[in-house]
C-alpha positions in Angstrom: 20.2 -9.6 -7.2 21.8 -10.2 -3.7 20.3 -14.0 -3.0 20.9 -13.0 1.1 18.5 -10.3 0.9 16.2 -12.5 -0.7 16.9 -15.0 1.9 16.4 -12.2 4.6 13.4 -11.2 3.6 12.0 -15.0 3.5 13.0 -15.6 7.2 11.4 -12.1 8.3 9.1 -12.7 11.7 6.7 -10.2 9.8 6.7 -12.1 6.7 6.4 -15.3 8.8 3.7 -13.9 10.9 1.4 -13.8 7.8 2.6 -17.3 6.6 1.1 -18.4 9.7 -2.0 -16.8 9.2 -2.7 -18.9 6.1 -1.7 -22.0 7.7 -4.3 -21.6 10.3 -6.7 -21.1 7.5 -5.8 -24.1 5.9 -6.2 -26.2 9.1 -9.3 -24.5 10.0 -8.0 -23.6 13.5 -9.7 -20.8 15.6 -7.1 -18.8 15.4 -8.2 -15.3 14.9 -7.5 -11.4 15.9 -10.6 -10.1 17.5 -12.0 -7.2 14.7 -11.6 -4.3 17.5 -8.1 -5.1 17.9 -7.4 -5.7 14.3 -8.7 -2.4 14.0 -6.8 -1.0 16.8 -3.6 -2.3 15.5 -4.5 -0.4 12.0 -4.7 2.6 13.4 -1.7 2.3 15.6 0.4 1.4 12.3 -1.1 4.2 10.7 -0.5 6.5 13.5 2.8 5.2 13.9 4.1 5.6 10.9 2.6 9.0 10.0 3.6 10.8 13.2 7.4 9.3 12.5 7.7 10.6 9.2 6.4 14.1 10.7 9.3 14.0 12.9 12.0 13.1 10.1 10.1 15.9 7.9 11.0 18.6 10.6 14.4 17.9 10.1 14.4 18.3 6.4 15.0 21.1 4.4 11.9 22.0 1.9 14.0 21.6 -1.6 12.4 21.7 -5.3 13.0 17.7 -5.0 11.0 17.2 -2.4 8.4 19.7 -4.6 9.2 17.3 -7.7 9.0 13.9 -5.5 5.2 14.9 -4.3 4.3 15.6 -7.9 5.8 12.1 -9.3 4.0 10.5 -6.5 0.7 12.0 -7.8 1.4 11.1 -11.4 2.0 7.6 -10.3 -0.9 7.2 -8.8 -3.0 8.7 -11.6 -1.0 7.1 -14.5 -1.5 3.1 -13.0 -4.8 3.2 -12.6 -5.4 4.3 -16.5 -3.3 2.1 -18.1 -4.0 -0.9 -16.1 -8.2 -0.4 -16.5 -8.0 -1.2 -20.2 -6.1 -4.0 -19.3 -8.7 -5.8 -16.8 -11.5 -4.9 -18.9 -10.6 -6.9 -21.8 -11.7 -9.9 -19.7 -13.4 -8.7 -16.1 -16.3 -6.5 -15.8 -16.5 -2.4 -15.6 -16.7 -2.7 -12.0 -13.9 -5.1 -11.4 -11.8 -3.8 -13.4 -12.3 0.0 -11.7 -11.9 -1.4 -8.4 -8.8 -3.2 -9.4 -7.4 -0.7 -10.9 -7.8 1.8 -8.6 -6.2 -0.2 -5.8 -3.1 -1.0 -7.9 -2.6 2.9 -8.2 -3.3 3.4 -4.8 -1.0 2.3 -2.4 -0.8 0.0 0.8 0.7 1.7 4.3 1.2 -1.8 5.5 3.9 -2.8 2.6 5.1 0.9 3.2 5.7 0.4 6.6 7.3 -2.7 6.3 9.7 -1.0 3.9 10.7 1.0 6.0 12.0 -1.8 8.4 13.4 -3.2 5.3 15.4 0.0 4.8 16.3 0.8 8.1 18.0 -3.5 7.8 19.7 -2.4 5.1 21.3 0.5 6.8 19.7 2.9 4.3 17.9 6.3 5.9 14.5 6.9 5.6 13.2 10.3 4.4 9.9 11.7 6.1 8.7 13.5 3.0 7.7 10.3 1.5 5.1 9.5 4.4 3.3 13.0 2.8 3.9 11.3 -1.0 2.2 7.8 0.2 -0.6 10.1 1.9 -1.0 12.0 -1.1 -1.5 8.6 -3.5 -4.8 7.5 -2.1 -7.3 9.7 -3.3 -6.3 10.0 -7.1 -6.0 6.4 -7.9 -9.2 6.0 -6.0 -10.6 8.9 -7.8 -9.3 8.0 -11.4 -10.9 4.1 -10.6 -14.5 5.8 -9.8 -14.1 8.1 -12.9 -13.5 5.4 -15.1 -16.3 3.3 -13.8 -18.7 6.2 -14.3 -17.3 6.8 -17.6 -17.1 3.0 -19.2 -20.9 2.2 -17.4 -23.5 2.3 -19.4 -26.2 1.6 -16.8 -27.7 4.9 -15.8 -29.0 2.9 -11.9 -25.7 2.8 -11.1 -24.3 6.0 -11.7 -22.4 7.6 -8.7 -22.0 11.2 -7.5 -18.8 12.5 -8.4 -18.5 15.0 -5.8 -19.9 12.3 -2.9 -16.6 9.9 -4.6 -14.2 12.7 -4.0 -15.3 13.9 -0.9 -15.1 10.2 0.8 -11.4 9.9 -0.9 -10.2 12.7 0.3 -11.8 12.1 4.1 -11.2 8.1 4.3 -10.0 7.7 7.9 -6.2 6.3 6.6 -5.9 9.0 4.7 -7.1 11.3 7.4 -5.0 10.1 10.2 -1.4 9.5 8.3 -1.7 13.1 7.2 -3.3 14.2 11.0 -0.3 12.1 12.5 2.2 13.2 10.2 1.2 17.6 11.1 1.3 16.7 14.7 4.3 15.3 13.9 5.7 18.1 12.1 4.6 20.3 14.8 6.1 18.5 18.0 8.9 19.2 19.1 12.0 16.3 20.1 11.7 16.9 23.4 7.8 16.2 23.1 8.1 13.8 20.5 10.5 11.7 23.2 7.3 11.4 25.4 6.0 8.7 23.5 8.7 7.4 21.5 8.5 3.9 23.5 4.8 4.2 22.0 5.4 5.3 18.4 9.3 3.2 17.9 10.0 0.7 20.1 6.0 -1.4 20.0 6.1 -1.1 16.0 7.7 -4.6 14.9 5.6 -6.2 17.4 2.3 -4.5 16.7 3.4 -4.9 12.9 3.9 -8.8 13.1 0.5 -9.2 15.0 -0.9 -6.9 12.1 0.4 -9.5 9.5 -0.9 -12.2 10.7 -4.2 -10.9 11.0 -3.6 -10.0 7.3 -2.4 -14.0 7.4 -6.1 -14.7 8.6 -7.9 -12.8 6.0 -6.2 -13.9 2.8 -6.6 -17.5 3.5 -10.4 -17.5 4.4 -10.4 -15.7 0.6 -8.5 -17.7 -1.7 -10.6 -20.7 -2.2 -13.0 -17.6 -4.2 -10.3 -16.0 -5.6 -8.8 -19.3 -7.6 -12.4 -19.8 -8.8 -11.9 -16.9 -11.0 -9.1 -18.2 -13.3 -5.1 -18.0 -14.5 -5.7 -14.1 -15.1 -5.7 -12.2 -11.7 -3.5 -14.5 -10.1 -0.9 -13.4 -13.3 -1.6 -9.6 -12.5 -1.9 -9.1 -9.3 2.4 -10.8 -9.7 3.5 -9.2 -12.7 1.9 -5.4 -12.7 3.3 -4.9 -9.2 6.9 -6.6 -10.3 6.4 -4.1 -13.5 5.8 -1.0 -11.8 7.8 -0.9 -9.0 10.8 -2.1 -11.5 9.9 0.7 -14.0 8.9 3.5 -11.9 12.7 2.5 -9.4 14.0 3.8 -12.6 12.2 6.4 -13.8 12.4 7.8 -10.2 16.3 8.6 -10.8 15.1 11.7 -12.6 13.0 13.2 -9.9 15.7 12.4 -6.9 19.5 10.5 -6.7 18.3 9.2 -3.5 18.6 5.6 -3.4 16.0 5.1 -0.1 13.5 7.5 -2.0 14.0 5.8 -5.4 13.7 2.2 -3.4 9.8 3.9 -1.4 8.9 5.1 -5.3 9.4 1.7 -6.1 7.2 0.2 -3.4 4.3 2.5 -3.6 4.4 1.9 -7.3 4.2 -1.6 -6.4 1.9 -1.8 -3.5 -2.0 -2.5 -3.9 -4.2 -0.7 -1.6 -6.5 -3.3 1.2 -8.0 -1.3 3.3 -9.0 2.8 1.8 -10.0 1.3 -1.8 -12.2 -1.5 -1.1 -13.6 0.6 2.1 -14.8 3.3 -0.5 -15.8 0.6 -3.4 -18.1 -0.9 -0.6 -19.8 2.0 -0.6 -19.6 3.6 -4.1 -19.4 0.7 -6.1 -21.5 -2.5 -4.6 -21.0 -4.0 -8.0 -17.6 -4.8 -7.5 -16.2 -8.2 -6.0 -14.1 -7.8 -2.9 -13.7 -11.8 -3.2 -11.7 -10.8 -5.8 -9.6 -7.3 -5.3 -8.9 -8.1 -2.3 -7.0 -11.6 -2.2 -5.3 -9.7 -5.3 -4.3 -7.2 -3.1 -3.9 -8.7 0.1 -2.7 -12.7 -0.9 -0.7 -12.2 -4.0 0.9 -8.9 -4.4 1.2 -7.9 -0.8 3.6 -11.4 -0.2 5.6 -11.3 -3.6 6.6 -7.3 -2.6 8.2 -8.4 0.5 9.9 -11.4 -0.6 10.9 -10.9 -4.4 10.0 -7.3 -4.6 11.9 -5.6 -2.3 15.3 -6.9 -3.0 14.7 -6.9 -6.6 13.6 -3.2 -6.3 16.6 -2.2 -4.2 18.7 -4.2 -7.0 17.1 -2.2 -9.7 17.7 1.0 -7.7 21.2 0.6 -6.6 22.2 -0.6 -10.4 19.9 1.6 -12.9 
């Protein structure tokens, strides 16, 4: 592995952003994004990145690879979530173990978009389609989780409606607006899309470091819960994402020769999902311990994908 992009990666203002969060935690300074804004900011990212990816779709050519891509995306994100249940239940609860699960096969559009920076760093061109692939991934991990919960729960109070779990999946508002941004656009034309391109390109880093260490913020006010839980999800929420996005770089080669779509296979593989899974496990699952998914998520895997994971992914791609 190239140490320099290691090194790169380390030094990133975005990566440095959330570094900074933590610290703030730790010295229990008032520094904080205001939840409106933080929200704001989401939605901007979201936006953003959705309506960007519309434009670079416009300019591709539909091909049975782009067909095959949105079908491996799918299967990724029903095939994580299955395997790695079994896993967490041998020592966390039916709950935890869903919710975990289904985040680790869902995927997170803030590691995605900072991919994307990484790639464009790298001089490597980013491929629209895969905006519609990372859109795609939320619902069936979230919807394989919730199965397995219902399925693996023996207490009949806390059965949930299958058709009220799909139907939230598929209309969670960052699922809705990436695949909203990313039709509009699809639809706009250049000269329209230049209207707001100061907007949509030139405020991302920024709006994307504030993001971060908002994200910063949030991790560090959680850890002191999540260490009480033990060696065991500190280990997973590392390894599984290292594991994936390693395995699933390769296995991508088959579906596309790409080396920027074999890098974003790698990453949504590899991502955990903080915002649409434990939104919809707040709701469908009250059982289950965001003190716990969500430093996994958020504090672990989210940091060790854009420092180790990325270059080792982009490594893996570039060699296998």
């Amino acid at each position: 592995m190239n140490l320099s992009l290691l090194l790169d990666n380390l030094t990133n203002p975005a990566l440095l952003f959330f570094v900074l969060g933590i610290i703030a935690v730790l010295l229990k300074s008032d520094l904080e994004i205001p939840p409106n804004s933080s929200k704001f900011i989401s939605l901007y990212l979201l936006f953003s990145i959705g309506f960007k990816g519309g434009q670079e779709l416009a300019h591709e050519k539909f091909s049975i690879e782009i067909l095959l891509s949105l079908f491996f995306g799918i299967g990724i994100s029903v095939l994580i979530p299955l395997y790695t249940f079994f896993i967490l239940k041998r020592r966390l609860n039916v709950f935890d173990s869903g919710a975990i699960a289904a985040a680790y096969g869902s995927v997170s559009a803030v590691t995605f978009v900072t991919a994307v920076s990484y790639l464009e760093s790298q001089q490597l061109t980013f491929h629209g389609h895969m905006v519609a692939i990372m859109a795609l991934m939320e619902s069936p991990a979230i919807i394989v989780g919730l199965v397995l919960i219902t399925l693996f729960n023996n207490d009949e109070v806390t059965k949930m409606n299958k058709q009220s779990v799909i139907k939230h999946s598929l209309t969670n508002g960052s699922v809705l607006l990436i695949m909203g941004s990313l039709v509009i656009g699809l639809l706009a034309s250049d000269k329209q899309a230049e209207g707001i391109k100061p907007f949509t390109n030139d405020l991302f880093k920024g709006f994307l470091a504030i993001f971060l260490l908002d994200m910063g913020v949030t991790s560090g006010k959680k850890l002191k819960s999540f260490f009480a839980f033990g060696w065991f999800p500190f280990a997973f929420a590392i390894l599984i994402p290292l594991f994936n996005g390693c395995v699933f770089a390769m296995l991508s080669s088959f579906i596309t020769s790409d080396l920027s779509n074999r890098f974003m296979f790698a990453i949504l593989a590899a991502s955990a999902s903080y915002i649409a899974v434990p939104a919809t496990m707040k709701i469908t699952v009250p059982k289950s311990n965001p003190g716990l998914f969500l430093p996994m998520a958020l504090a672990v895997t989210f940091p060790i994908n854009i420092t180790i994971g990325m270059p080792l992914y982009l490594y893996v791609v570039q060699h296998f």
